[in-house]
DOMARNU-836399 format. One record per residue (C-alpha): residue in one letter; x, y, z. Coordinates in steps of 0.1 Angstrom, whole numbers, plus 5000, padded with zeros to 4 digits. Example, Ala and Ser with C-alpha at 12.3 -4.5 7.8 and 13.67 -1.06 7.14 Angstrom:
R   r   east   north     up
R   a   5123    4955   5078
R   s   5137    4989   5071
# end
This chain:
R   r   east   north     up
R   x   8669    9540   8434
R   x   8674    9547   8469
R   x   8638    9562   8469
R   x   8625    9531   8456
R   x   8640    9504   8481
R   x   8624    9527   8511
R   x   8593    9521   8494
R   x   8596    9483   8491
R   x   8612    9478   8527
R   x   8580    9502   8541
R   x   8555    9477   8520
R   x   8575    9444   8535
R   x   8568    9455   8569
R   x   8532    9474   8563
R   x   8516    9447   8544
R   x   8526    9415   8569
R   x   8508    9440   8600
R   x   8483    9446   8580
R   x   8475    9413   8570
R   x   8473    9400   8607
R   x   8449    9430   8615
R   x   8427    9420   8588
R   x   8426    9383   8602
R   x   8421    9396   8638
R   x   8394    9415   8629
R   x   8375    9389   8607
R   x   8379    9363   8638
R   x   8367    9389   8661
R   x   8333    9392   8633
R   x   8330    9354   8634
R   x   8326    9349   8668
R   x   8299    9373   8673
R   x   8276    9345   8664
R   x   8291    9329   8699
R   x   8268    9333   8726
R   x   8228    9318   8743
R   x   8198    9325   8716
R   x   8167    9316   8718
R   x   8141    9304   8692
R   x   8117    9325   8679
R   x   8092    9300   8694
R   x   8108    9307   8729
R   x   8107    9268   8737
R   x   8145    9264   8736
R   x   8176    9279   8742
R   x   8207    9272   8719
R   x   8237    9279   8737
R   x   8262    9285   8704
R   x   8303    9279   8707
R   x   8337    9276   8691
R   x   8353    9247   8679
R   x   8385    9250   8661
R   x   8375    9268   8635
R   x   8341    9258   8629
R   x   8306    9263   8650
R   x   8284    9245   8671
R   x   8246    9255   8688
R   x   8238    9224   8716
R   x   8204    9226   8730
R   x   8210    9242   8766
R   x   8176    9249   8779
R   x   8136    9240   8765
R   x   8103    9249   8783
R   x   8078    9221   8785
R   x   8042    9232   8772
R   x   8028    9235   8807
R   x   8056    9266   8809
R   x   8078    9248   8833
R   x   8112    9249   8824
R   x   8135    9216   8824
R   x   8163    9217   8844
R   x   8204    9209   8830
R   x   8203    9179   8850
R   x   8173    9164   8841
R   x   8174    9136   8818
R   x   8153    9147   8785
R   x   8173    9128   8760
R   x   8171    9163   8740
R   x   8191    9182   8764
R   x   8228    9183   8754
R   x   8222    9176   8715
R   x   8241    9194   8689
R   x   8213    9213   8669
R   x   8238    9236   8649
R   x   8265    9220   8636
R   x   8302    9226   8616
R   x   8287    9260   8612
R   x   8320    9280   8594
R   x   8321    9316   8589
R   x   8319    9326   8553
R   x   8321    9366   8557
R   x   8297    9392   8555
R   x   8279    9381   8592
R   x   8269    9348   8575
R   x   8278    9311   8585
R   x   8270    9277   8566
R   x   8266    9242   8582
R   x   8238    9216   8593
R   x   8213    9223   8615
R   x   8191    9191   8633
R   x   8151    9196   8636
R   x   8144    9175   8671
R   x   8101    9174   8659
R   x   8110    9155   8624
R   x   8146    9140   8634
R   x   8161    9153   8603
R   x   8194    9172   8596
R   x   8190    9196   8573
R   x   8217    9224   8556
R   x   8215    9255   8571
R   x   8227    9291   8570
R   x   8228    9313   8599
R   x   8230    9353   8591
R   x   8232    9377   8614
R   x   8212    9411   8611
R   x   8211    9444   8617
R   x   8194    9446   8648
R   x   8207    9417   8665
R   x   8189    9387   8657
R   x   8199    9359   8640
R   x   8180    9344   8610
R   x   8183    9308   8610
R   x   8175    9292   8578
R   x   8174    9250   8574
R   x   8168    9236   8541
R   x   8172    9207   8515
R   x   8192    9213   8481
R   x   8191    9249   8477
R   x   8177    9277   8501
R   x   8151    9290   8483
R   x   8130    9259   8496
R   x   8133    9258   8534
R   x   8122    9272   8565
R   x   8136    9302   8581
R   x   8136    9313   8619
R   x   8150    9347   8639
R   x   8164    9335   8670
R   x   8172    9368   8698
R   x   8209    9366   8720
R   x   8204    9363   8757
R   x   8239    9361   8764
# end
């Protein structure tokens, strides 16, 4: 018996620890999405953050086609939008939400995934994924 109550008292404390380790941890794997990408295009830069709980990507930098880039302070209408948006972290490197296309003005659903070697496949699409359009974006920052 007294062999027994050891055993639950060592579970009571082991299990609460280990719980919070487990939550620490899968924070730590969502924000690893947090940071500057660019496109696989290289005309823009997404600069990606934290909100609550939830993910956004605001346009932070795009290069003209002359190859001049446009300054923060400039006033591009473009610069400053939300192009990720409500992205939440659903495990397994992967994050759903609603991404905004600034050539067609649409919003589409997205999922964001990140690989292997460091990029991040960004995939925007209506109804169901299988029809959409998918980008890898690389981390500057």
């Amino acid at each position: 018996m007294k062999n027994i109550f050891l055993l639950f008292m060592a579970a009571s404390i082991y299990l609460p620890v280990n719980a919070q380790q487990v939550k620490t941890d899968s924070s730590m794997s969502a924000n690893r999405i947090v940071g500057v990408w660019q496109t696989s295009d290289q005309k823009a830069q997404i600069t990606i953050i934290r909100q609550d709980s939830l993910y956004q990507g605001k346009l932070s930098n795009a290069t003209l086609s002359l190859n001049k880039t446009i300054n923060l302070s400039l006033p591009t209408g473009l610069l400053g939008i939300y192009i990720l948006r409500d992205l939440k972290f659903n495990g397994d490197d992967r994050w759903d939400g609603m991404i905004f296309d600034p050539e067609s003005k649409n919003t589409y659903k997205c999922f964001v995934k990140l690989d292997n070697d460091g990029k991040m496949k960004v995939r925007g699409y209506k109804g169901i994924s299988l029809f959409g359009k998918s980008q890898y974006w690389n981390r500057l920052k």
